[in-house]
C-alpha positions as CSV (number, residue, x, y, z in Angstrom):
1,X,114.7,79.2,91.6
2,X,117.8,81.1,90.7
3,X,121.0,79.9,91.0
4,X,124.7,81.1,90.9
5,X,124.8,79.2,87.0
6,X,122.0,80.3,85.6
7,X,122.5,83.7,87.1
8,X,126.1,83.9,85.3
9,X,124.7,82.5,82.0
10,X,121.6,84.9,81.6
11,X,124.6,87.8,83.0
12,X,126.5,86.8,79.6
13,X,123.6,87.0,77.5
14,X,122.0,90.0,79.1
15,X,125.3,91.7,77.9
16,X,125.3,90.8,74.2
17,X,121.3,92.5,74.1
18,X,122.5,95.3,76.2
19,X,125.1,96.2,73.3
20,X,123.0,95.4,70.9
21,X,119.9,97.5,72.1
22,X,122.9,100.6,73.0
23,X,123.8,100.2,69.3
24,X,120.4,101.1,68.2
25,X,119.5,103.4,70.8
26,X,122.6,105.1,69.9
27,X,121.3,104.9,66.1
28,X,118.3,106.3,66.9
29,X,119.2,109.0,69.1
30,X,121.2,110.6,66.1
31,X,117.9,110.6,64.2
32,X,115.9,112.2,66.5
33,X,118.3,115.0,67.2
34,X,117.7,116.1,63.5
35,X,113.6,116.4,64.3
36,X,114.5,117.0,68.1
37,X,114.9,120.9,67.6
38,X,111.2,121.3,66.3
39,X,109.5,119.7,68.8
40,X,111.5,120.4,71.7
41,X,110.3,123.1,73.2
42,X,106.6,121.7,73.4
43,X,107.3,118.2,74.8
44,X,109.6,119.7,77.6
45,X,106.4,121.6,78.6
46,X,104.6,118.3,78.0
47,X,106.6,116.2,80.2
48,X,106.8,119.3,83.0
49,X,103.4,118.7,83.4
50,X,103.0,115.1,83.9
51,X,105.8,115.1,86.2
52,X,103.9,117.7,88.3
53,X,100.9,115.9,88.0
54,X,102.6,113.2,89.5
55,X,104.6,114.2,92.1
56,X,101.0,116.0,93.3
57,X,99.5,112.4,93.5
58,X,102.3,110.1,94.5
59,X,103.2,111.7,97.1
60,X,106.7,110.5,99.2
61,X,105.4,106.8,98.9
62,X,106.4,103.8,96.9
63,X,104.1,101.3,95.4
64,X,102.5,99.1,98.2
65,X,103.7,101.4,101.4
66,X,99.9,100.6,102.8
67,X,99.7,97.2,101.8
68,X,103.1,96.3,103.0
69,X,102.3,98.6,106.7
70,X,98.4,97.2,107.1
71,X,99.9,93.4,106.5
72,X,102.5,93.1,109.2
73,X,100.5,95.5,111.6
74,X,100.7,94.2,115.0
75,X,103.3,91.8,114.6
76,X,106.3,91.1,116.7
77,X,109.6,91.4,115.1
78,X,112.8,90.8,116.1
79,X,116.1,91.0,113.8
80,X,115.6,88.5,111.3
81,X,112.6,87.1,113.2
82,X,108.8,88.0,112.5
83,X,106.3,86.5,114.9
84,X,106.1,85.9,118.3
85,X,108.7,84.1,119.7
86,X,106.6,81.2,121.4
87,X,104.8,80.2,117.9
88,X,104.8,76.2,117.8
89,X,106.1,76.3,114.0
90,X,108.9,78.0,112.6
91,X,109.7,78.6,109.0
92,X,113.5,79.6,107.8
93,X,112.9,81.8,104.2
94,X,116.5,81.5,102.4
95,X,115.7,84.3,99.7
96,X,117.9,87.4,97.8
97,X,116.2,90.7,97.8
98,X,116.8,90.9,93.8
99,X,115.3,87.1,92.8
100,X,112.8,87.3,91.3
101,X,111.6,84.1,92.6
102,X,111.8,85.1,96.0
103,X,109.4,88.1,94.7
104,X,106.8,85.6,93.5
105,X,106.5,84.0,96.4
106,X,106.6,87.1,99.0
107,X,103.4,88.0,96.5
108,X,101.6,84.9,96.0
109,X,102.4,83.0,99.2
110,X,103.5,85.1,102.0
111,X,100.4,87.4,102.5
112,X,98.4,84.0,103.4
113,X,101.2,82.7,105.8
114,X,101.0,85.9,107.5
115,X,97.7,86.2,107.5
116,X,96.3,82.6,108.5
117,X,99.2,81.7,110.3
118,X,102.0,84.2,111.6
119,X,99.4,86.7,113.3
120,X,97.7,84.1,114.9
121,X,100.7,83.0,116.9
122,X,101.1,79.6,115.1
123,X,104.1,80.7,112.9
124,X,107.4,82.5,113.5
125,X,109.4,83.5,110.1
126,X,113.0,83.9,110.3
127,X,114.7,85.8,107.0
128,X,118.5,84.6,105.5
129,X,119.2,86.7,103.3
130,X,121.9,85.9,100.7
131,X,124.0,88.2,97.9
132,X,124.4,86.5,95.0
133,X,121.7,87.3,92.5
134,X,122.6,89.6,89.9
135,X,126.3,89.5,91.0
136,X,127.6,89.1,87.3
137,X,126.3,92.0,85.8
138,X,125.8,94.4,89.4
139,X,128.4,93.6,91.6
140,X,127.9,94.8,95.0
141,X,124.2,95.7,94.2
142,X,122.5,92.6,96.1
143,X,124.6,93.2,99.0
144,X,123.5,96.5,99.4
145,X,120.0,95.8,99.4
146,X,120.7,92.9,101.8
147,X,122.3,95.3,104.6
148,X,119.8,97.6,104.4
149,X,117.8,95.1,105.5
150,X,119.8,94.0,108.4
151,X,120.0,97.6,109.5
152,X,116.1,98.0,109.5
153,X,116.0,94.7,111.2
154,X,117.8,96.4,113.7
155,X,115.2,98.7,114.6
156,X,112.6,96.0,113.9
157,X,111.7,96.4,110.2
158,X,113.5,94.0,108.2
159,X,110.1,92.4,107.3
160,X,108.7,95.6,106.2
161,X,111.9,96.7,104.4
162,X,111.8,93.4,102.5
163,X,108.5,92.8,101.4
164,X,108.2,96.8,99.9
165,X,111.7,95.9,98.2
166,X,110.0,92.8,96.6
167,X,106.8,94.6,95.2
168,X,109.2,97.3,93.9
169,X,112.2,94.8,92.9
170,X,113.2,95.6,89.5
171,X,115.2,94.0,87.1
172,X,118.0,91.6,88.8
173,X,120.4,92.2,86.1
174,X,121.1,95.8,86.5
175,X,122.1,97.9,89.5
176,X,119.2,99.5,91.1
177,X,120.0,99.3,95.2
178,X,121.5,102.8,94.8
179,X,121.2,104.7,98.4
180,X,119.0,107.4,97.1
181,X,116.7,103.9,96.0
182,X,117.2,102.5,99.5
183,X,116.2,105.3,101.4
184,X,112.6,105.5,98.7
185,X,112.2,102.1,100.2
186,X,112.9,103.2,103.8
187,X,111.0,106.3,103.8
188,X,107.9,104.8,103.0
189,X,108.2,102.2,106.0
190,X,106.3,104.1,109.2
191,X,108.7,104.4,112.5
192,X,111.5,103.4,110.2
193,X,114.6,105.9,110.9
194,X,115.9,105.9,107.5
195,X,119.4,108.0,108.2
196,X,120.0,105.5,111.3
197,X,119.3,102.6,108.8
198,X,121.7,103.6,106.1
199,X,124.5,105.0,108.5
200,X,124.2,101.3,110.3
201,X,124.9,98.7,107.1
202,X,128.3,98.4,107.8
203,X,127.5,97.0,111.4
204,X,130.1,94.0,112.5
205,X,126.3,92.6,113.5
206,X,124.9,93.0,109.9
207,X,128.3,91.3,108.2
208,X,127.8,88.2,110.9
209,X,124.3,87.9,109.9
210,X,125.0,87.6,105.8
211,X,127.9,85.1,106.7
212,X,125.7,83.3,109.1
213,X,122.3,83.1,106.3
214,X,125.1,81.4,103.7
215,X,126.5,79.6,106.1
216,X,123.4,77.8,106.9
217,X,122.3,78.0,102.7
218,X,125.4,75.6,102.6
219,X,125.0,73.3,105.3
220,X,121.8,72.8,103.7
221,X,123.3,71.5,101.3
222,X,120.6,74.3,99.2
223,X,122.0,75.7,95.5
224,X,119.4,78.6,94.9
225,X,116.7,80.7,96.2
226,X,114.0,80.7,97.4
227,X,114.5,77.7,99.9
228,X,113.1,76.9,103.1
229,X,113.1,74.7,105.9
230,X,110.2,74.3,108.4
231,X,110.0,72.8,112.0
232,X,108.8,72.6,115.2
233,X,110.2,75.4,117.1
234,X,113.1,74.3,119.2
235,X,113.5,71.4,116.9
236,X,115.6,70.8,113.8
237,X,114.1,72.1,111.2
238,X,113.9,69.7,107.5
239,X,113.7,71.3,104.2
240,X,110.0,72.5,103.0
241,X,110.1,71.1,99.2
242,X,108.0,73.1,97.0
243,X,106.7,72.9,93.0
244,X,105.7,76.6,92.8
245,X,106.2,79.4,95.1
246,X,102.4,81.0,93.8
247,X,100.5,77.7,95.3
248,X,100.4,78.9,98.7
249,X,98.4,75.5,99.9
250,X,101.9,74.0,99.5
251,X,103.5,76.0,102.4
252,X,100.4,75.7,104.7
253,X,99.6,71.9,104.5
254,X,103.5,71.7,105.8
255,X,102.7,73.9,108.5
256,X,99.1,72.3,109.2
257,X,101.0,68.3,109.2
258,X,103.3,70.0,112.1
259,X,100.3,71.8,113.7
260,X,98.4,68.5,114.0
C-alpha cells in the first residue's frame, strides 16, 4: 500500500541514485564519445532497422489494448461506475493510477472480479481516484493521469482507460503522464474519442470528482492505496480488509458472505 510518507521518503532517496547514476552516465558518456565516431555510422543503421521493424509489428497499439477491450466487453459503464446499476453488491476501489499497488491488484485480482462477478450482474465497481502518488518527485503527473480518466469516464471508458494505464504504468517516481503518453493510452481504447478526452480534463465535473474520491479516502478514515469498501448496494458500505492484493479469493469470499 503506498502512502503519502513512504511516498516522500523513497522521493528523497530516489533523488540521491538519480544524481548518482547522472554522475556516471555523465562519466560514461564522455568515454564513449572518444569510440563513438568509429562505430557510429553502423549502429545508426542498426538501430534504423529495429525501429522499422517495430513500428511494422506494433502497430498504433499499447501492450494489452485486446486484453483490456475483450475483458470489459459488454459491460455497462457509467462515470466512475462499471456494472450494471441494479447489481446486489457494490465495491468502492480507492486507487492512484501511478501505485504500483493499485497495478498489482488491477492484475492479479480484478480480471476474476470482473469475470466471476461484475459481468454476471452480481457486482457494480465504482473508481476514486486520488493524486498523490509520486507527488514528490513528479508533481502534477498523477493528477494528469487521474483527469484523463475522468474525461474517458465521461464518454464511458474510465474502466478501460484505467486498467491499459495499469498494465502500462511505469515507474511512480518519474513523470510519465505526458499528453503525447495519454493519448498512446487513449488511442488504443476502441470508441474512445481521444481529442474530446484530452480537451475535457479540465471539466468543473472532473475537478468535483477528484475532491469528492479524497473526500470520501478521508472520511474513511483510509491513509494509502489501494483501499476498498464493499456493501450491499444502497447500503453503507464497510471497509474490505485485505493481506495481499494478488489473492483474489480475499475480495470474492467478501463479495460471496454478502451474496449469501
Amino acid at each position: 500500500m503506498s502512502s503519502r510518507k513512504e511516498q516522500k521518503e523513497q522521493a528523497r532517496k530516489e533523488r540521491i541514485a538519480a544524481e548518482q547514476a547522472a554522475a556516471a552516465a555523465a562519466s560514461r558518456g564522455r568515454r564513449m564519445k572518444i569510440i563513438g565516431g568509429a562505430v557510429g555510422g553502423a549502429a545508426i543503421v542498426v538501430v534504423a532497422a529495429v525501429l522499422i521493424s517495430l513500428g511494422g509489428s506494433q502497430g498504433n497499439k499499447v501492450t494489452g489494448a485486446d486484453e483490456v477491450a475483450a475483458r470489459l466487453a459488454g459491460i455497462p459503464q457509467n462515470g466512475i461506475t462499471l456494472g450494471k446499476p441494479d447489481a446486489p453488491v457494490t465495491i468502492i476501489e480507492f486507487a492512484d493510477l501511478k501505485c504500483p499497488f493499485c497495478r498489482n491488484f488491477a492484475k492479479k485480482a480484478f480480471p476474476t472480479i470482473v469475470k466471476d462477478y461484475v459481468k454476471t450482474g452480481k457486482v457494480k465497481m465504482e473508481f476514486r481516484n486520488l493524486t498523490f502518488v509520486g507527488e514528490a518527485s513528479a508533481p502534477g503527473d498523477s493528477r494528469d493521469a487521474a483527469t484523463a480518466a475522468g474525461a474517458a469516464g465521461l464518454q464511458g471508458k474510465l474502466w478501460n482507460f484505467a486498467d491499459l494505464f495499469y498494465i502500462n504504468q511505469k515507474d511512480e517516481l518519474t513523470r510519465f503522464a505526458t499528453d503525447e503518453w495519454l493519448r498512446k493510452i487513449g488511442t488504443s481504447i476502441p470508441g474512445l474519442d481521444v481529442e474530446k478526452m484530452m480537451s475535457e480534463r479540465n471539466k468543473p465535473a472532473i475537478s468535483s470528482q477528484l475532491d469528492e474520491a479524497q473526500t470520501k479516502f478521508d472520511d474513511a478514515g483510509f491513509n494509502g492505496t489501494p483501499s476498498f469498501m464493499i456493501g450491499k448496494t444502497g447500503e453503507k458500505p464497510e471497509e474490505l480488509p485485505y493481506t495481499s492484493v494478488d489473492k483474489p479469493d480475499e475480495f470474492t469470499a467478501a463479495i460471496d458472505e454478502l451474496l449469501k
